[in-house]
N, C-alpha and C positions, 0 to 999 in steps of 0.2 A: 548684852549684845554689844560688841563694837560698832564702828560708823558706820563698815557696809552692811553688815547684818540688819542693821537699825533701816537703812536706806533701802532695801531689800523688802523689807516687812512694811515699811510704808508706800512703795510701791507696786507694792499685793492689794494693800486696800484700797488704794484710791483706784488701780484696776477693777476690783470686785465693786464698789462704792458705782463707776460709771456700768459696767454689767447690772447693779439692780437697777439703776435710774431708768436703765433702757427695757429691762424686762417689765418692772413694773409699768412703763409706759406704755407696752406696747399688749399686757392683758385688763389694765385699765380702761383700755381706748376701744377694746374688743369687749367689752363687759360693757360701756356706753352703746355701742351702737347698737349691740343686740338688741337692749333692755331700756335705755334711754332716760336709764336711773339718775335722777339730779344729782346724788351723792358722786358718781361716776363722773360722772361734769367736772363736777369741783374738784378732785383728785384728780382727773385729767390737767386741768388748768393749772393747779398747785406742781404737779409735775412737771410740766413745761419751764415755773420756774427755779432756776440753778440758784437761788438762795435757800431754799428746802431742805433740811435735814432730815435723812430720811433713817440713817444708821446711830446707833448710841453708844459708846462703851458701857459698862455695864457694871460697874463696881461691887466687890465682893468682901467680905471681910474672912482670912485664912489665920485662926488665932489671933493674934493684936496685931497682923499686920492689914491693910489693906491694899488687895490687888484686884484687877478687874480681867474679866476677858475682852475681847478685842473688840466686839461689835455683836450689835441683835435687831433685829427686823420685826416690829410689833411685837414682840416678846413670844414669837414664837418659832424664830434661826438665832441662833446662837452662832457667832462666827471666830475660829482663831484662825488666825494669818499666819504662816510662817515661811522662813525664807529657803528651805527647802526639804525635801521630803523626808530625811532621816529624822525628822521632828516631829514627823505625826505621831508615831508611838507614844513620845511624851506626854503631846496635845492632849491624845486620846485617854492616856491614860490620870491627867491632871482632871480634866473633865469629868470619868469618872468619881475622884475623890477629892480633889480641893475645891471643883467650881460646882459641883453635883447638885446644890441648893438654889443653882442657879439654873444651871443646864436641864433639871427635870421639871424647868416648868415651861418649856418649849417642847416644841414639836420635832426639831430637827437641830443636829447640830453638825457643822460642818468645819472643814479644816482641808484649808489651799495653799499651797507658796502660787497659785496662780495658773502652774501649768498642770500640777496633778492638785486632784479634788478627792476627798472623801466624804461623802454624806452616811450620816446616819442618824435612822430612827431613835427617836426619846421615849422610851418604854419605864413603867414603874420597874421594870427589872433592869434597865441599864441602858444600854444604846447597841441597834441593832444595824451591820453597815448595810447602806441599801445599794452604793454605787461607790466603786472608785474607776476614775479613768481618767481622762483628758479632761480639755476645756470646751470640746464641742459637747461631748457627753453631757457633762455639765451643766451647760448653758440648757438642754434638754430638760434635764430635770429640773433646775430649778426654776425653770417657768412654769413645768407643773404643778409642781409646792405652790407657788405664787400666785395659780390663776384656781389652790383650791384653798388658800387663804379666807375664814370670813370674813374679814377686816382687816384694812392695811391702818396701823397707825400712824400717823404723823406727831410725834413727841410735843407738844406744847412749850416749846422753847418764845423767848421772845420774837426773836427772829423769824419763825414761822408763824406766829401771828402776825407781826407785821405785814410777812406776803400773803396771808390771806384775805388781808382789810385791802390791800394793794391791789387785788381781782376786782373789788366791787364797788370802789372808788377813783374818780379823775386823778389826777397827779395830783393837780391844786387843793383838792380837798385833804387828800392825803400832806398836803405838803402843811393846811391849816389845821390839821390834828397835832403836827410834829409842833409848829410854833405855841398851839393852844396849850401842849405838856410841857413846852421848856421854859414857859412863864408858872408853871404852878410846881413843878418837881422839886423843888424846893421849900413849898410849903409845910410849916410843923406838921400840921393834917395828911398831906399827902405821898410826904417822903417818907417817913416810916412804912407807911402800906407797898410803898415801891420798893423799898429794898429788902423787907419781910419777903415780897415776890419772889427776886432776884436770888434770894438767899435759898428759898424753897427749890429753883429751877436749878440753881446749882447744884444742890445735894442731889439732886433727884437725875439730873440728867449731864453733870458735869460743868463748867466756867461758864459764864455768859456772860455777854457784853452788855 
């Protein structure tokens, strides 16, 4: 892809990216009131805050190369972004055969440049379209998907642990956790455990800081 194409495709996802933030927040917070589920609590709170990762790329191995599809949602929406529709074909049709080890263990796989959307079912026999149309369409279904989700995952990144200690701690305490790890992170004992961590959360879910 060249620069616009590149800028194009990144500005699909950070679109769809604030689209789930909001959807998931708004059948989160409807699933709390109903039911008054503590777990709902807590994924209300975690959503509120904008350090959360909620989307993952998803790395694949095509032969000895390694590629990834664009994004997945508790391992059950698979997402490619593209920058505009003459590309679905492709999408659709890569899905089928290069990412298919990946894409058939989801539920739903979808493909948007943002303003047209195609969803489609993940069947042991292939993918079946359940909806192409706009972005209001869209937005319709996939709050259905989402509000029949049975679990939303939150990836186990550093970064999202930290915000979740960050709910049930004062600043100060939070802030004597940070000083209590950066006098020992250097310990023989405790630095290899940390970067064994680090090294794990990367393969698994991409760079982290």
């Amino acid at each position: 892809m060249d620069g616009a194409e590149v800028k194009l495709h990144e500005n699909v996802r950070a679109s769809v990216i604030t689209l789930l933030r909001d959807l998931l927040k708004e059948v989160v917070e409807e699933k709390y009131w109903l039911t008054k589920d503590p777990h709902s609590l807590l994924l209300m709170r975690l959503l509120g805050s904008e350090e959360i990762t909620l989307l993952m790329p998803q790395e694949v191995y095509v032969g000895s190369e390694r590629k990834s599809v664009d994004m997945t949602l508790s391992n059950a929406i698979v997402f490619e972004f593209k920058s505009s529709e003459e590309e679905f074909a492709e999408a659709e049709e890569s899905a089928r055969t290069k990412y298919w080890h990946v894409v058939s263990r989801a539920r739903y796989y979808i493909v948007t440049n943002w303003d047209r959307w195609r969803i489609y079912s993940v069947t042991k026999d292939g993918l079946g379209l359940e909806m192409e149309g706009g972005r209001e369409e869209a937005r319709k279904r996939l709050r259905l998907i989402i509000s029949q989700l049975e679990e939303i995952k939150i990836p186990p990144l550093p970064g999202n642990v930290e915000a979740l200690y960050k709910l049930d701690y004062e600043e100060k305490f939070h802030k004597y956790l940070r000083e209590a790890f950066e006098k020992v992170k250097e310990h023989p004992n405790i630095k290899p455990l940390y970067e064994a961590y680090k090294s794990i959360m990367g393969m698994l879910y991409g760079a982290t800081k």
